[in-house]
N, C-alpha and C positions, 0 to 999 in steps of 0.2 A: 504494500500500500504506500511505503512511505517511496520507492521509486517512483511510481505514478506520480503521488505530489509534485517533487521535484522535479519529472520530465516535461508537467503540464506548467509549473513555476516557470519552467527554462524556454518554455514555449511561449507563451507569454510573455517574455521578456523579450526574446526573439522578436515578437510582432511587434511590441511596443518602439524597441529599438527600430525595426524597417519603415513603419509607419512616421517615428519623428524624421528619418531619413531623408524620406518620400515626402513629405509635406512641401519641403517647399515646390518642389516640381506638380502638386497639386495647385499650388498659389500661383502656378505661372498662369494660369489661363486666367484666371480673374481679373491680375497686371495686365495683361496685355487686353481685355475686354474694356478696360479702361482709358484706352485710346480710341475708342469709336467715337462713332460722329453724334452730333447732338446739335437740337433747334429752338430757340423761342418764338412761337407766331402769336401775336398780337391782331385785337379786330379795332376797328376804330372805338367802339365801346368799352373797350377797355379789357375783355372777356381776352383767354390766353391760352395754352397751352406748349408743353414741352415735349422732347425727346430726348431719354441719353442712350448710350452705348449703342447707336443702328452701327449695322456694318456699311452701311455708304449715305453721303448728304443727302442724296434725295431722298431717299428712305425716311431719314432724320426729321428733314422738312415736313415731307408728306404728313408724318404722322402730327405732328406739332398744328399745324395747320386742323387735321383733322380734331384733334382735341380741342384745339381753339372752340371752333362748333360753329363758326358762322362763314360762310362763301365768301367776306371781304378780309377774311384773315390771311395777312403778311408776315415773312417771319425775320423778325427785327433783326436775329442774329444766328449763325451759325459758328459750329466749332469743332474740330477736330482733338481730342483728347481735352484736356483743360475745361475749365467752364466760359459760361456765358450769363450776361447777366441783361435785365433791360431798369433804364431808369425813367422817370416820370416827372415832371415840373408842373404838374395841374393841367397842362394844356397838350403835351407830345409826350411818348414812349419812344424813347432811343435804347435801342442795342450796343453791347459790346462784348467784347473778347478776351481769356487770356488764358495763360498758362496756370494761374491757381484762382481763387475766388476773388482775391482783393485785386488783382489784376483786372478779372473781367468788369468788376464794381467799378474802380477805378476809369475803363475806356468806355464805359455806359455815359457813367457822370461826364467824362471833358467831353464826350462828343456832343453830351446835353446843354450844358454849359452853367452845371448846377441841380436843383431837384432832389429826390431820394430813387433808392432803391425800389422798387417797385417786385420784382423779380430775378430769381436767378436758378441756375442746373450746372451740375458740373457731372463727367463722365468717370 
């Protein structure tokens, strides 16, 4: 009995050990899922919608746009890995771009020329 314990102990050990191994090679797909494409569409009412992680822009769009919900939805911004964000001054929704959040916050706002945040997605 007491072999059994310890061959199923060592087995166990064994998986434990393969599996912390393997982990990161299981994290790779997630990182790199991480770099797909992503959209904010915007209606002129203000109504929105996003997309992250598609595999190609128009996908991205398509879907964003369709979230949005209304036929006159535009999509302020697009982006390839990194986020996006749109900002807002009471009167216009400007898009931007970046490689992390404050980034894409940051090209919302100077494109806007002021305003708040209104929205953002990041992949």
């Amino acid at each position: 009995m007491t072999k059994k314990t310890l061959r199923h102990r060592a087995a166990v050990a064994a998986v434990a050990i393969a599996a912390s191994a393997a982990a990161p090679l299981v994290l790779a797909p997630t990182a790199s899922a991480a770099s797909g494409f992503g959209a904010i569409a915007y209606a002129p009412n203000g109504a929105s919608g996003w997309a992250v992680r598609y595999g190609n822009r128009g996908a991205a769009e398509q879907t964003a746009r369709n979230y949005c919900g209304y036929t006159d939805c535009k999509v302020l911004t697009s982006f390839v890995g990194g986020c996006g964000a749109v900002a807002y001054n009471g009167f216009t929704y400007q898009g931007g771009g970046g490689a992390t959040l404050a980034e894409a916050q940051n090209d919302a706002m100077g494109r806007l020329g002021g305003g708040w945040i209104d929205s953002w997605a990041c992949n």
